[in-house]
C-alpha positions as CSV (number, residue, x, y, z in Angstrom):
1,X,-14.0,0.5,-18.8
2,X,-12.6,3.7,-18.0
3,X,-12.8,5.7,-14.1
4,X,-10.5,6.7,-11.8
5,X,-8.4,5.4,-8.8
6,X,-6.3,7.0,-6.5
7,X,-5.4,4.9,-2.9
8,X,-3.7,6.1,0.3
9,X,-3.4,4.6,3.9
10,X,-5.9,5.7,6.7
11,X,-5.1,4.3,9.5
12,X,-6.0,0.2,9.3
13,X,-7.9,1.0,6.3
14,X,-6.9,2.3,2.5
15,X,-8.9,5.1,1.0
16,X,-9.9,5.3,-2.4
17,X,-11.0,7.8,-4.2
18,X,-13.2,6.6,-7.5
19,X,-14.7,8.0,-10.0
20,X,-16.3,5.5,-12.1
21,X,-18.9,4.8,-14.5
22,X,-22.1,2.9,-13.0
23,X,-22.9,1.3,-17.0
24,X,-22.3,-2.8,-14.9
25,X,-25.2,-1.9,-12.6
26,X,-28.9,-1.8,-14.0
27,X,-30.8,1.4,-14.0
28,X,-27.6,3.2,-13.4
29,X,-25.9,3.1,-17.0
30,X,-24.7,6.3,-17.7
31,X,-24.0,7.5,-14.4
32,X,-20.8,7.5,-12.6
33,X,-20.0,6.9,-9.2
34,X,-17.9,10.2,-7.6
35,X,-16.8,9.7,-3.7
36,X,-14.5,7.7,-1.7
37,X,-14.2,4.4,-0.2
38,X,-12.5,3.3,3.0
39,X,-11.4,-0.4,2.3
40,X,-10.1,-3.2,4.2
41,X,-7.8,-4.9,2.3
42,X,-5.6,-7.8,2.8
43,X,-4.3,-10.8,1.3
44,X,-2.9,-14.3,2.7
45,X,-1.6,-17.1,1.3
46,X,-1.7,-15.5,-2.2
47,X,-5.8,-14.9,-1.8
48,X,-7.1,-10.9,-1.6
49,X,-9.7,-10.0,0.3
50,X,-11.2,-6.1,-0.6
51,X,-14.2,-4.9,2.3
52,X,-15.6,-1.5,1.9
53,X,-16.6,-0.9,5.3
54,X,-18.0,2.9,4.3
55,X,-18.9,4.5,0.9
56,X,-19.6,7.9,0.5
57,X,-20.3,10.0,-2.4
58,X,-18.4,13.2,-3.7
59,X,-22.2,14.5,-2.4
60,X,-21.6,13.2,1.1
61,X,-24.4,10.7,0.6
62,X,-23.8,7.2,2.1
63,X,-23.8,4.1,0.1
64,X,-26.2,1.5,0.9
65,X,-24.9,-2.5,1.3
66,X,-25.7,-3.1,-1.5
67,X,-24.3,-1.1,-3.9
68,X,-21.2,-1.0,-1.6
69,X,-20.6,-4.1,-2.4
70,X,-21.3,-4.9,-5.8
71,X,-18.5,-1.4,-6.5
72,X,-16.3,-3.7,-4.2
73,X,-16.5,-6.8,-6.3
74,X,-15.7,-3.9,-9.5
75,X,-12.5,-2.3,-7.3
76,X,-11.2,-5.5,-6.3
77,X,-11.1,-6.8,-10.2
78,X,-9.7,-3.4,-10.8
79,X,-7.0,-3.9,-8.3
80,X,-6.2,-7.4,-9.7
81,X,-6.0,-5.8,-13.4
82,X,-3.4,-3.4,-12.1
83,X,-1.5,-5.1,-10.0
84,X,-1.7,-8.4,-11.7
85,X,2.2,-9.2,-11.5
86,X,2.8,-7.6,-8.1
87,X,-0.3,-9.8,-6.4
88,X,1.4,-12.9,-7.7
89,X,4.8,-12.7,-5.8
90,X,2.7,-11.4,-2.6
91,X,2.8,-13.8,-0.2
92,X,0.9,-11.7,2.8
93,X,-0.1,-8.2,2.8
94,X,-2.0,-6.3,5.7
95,X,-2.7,-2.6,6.5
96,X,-1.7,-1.9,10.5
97,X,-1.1,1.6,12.0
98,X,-1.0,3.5,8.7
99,X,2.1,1.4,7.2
100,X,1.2,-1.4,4.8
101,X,3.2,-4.7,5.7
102,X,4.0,-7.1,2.4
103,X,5.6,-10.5,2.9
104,X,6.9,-11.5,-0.5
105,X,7.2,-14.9,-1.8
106,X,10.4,-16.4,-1.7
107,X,11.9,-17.5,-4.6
């Protein structure tokens, strides 16, 4: 598996920085991705939802659509691996104004 992930509020959106290897996607094995995503992440009712709006590389090169979002489908699975317990007593969560808002499940 292996890569990197390190996440922090800009503005409406969370940026992440990645480094991870590219081994999922064909005629990249080998390679890793270095750069930073800005993300637009939510969830409601329990269900996440993870939109890259822009990708761009520790080279300052854009991302195309494509690639964007097959690496989003990879950093929202690793979200879920690592916040597995946390997403499953989230009831709502939304990113407004540089603050992240959680509503919890009640119990």
């Amino acid at each position: 598996e292996g890569g990197r992930l390190r996440l922090r509020i800009d503005d409406d959106l969370v940026a992440a920085d990645v480094s991870w290897p590219l081994d999922e996607i064909p005629g990249l094995s080998g390679r890793y991705f270095a750069g930073t995503f800005k993300i637009r992440l939510a969830i409601d009712d329990g269900a996440s939802t993870v939109a890259i709006e822009e990708g761009v590389s520790a080279t300052g090169r854009r991302l195309s659509r494509s690639l964007r979002r097959r690496l989003g489908l990879r950093l929202e699975a690793a979200l879920h691996r690592r916040f597995e317990a946390e997403l499953r007593s989230i009831e709502s969560l939304d990113v407004r104004q540089g603050r992240i808002w959680i509503r919890w499940i009640s119990p």
